[in-house]
N, C-alpha and C positions, 0 to 999 in steps of 0.2 A: 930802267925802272919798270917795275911792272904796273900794266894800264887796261884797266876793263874800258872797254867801249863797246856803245849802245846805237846800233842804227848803221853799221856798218858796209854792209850792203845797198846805201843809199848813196845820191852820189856825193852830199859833202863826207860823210861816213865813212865811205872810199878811198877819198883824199887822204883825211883824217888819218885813218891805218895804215899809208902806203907813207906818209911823211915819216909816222912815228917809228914803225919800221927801220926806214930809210937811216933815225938815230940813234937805231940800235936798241930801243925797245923792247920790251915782252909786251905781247899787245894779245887780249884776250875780250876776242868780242861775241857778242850773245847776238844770233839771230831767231828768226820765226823761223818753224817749222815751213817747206814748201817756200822760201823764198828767195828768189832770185837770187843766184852769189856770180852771176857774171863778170861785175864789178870787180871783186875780191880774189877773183880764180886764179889768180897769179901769183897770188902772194900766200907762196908756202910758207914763209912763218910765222904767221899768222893764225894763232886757235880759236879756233871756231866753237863755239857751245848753242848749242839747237836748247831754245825752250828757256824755262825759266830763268830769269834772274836772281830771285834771293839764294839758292843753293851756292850758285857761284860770289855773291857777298860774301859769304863766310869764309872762304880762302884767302879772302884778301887781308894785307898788313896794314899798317897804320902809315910806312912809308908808298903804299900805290897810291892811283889817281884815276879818275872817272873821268870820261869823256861821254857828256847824251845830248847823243844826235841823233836819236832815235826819233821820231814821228807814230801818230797815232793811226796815221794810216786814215782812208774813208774821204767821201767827200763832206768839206769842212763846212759847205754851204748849204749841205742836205741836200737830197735828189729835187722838189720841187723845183729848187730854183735852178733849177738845170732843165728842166722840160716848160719848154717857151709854151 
């Protein structure tokens, strides 16, 4: 099946793409520009798309499926409460 996923480069995101893979998948995951794909570097097939997401929505069929496990990224608690 073909499967967009979001946050891939993270570590459940990671997992995520290397299972679905693993089952033979088409697995089409969107990252940020400048981010880490350490994670993901092994797994050549794997498509990778830098940047937006709604461009890549419109490809997709009514038979895919989404996985997000993407994160907002930043701290969640705000800097003050980080500086005692």
């Amino acid at each position: 099946m073909k499967i967009l996923l979001t946050g891939a480069t993270g570590w459940i995101g990671s997992h995520v793409a290397r299972e679905l893979i693993r089952r033979g998948h088409e697995v089409h995951a969107t990252v940020r520009d400048g981010s880490n794909r350490e994670r993901i570097a092994d797994l050549s097939k794997l498509k990778i798309h830098v940047g937006a997401i709604d461009a890549l929505f419109k490809n997709f069929t009514r038979s895919s499926y989404f996985f997000g496990c993407g994160a907002t990224g930043g701290d969640p608690f705000g800097s003050p409460a980080l500086s005692f």
